[in-house]
C-alpha positions in Angstrom: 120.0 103.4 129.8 116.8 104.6 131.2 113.2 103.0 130.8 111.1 105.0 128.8 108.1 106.9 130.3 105.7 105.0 127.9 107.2 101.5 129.3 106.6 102.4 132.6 103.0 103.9 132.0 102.2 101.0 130.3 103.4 98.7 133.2 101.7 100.3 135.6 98.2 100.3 133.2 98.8 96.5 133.7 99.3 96.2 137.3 96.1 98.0 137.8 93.8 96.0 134.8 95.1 93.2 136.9 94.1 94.2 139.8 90.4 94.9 138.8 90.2 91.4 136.6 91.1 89.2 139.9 88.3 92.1 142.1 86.1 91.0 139.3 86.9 87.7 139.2 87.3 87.1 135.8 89.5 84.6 136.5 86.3 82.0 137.7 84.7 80.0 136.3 80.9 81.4 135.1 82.0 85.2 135.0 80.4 86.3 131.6 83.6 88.2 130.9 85.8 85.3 132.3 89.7 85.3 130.5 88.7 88.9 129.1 89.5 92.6 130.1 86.3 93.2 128.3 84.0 96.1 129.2 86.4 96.2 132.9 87.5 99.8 132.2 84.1 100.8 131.7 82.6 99.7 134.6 84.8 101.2 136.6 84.5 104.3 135.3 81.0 104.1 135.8 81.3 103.2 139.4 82.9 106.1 140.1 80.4 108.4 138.2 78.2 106.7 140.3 80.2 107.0 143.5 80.3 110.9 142.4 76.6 111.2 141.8 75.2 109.2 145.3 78.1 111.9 146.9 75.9 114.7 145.7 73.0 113.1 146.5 73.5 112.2 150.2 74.5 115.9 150.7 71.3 117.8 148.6 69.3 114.6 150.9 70.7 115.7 153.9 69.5 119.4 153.6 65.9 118.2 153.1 65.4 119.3 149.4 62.6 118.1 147.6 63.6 116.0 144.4 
């Protein structure tokens, strides 16, 4: 019997939440967010907006023009 698709989307969510919390390091003591997933998403969604936006900038930079 096959896995379903939602199984194995949701197992591989997991792996990568996990990922990020030990990056983070949630998993020490005196992270704010410690034993949490809090807020984790979020962040690093806006580090790739961020990412995305210093891209644009560094090339805009490079051609000299004025902000």
């Amino acid at each position: 019997m096959a896995i379903p698709q939602s199984v194995l989307d949701n197992a591989s969510r997991n792996e990568i939440m996990n990922e990020l919390y030990l990056l983070d390091e949630r998993d020490k003591v005196g992270h704010p967010h410690r034993n949490t997933f809090t807020g984790l998403w979020n962040e690093i969604t806006n580090y790739r907006e961020f990412a995305e936006q210093m891209a644009n900038f560094e090339k805009w930079n490079k051609r000299n023009y004025p902000l």
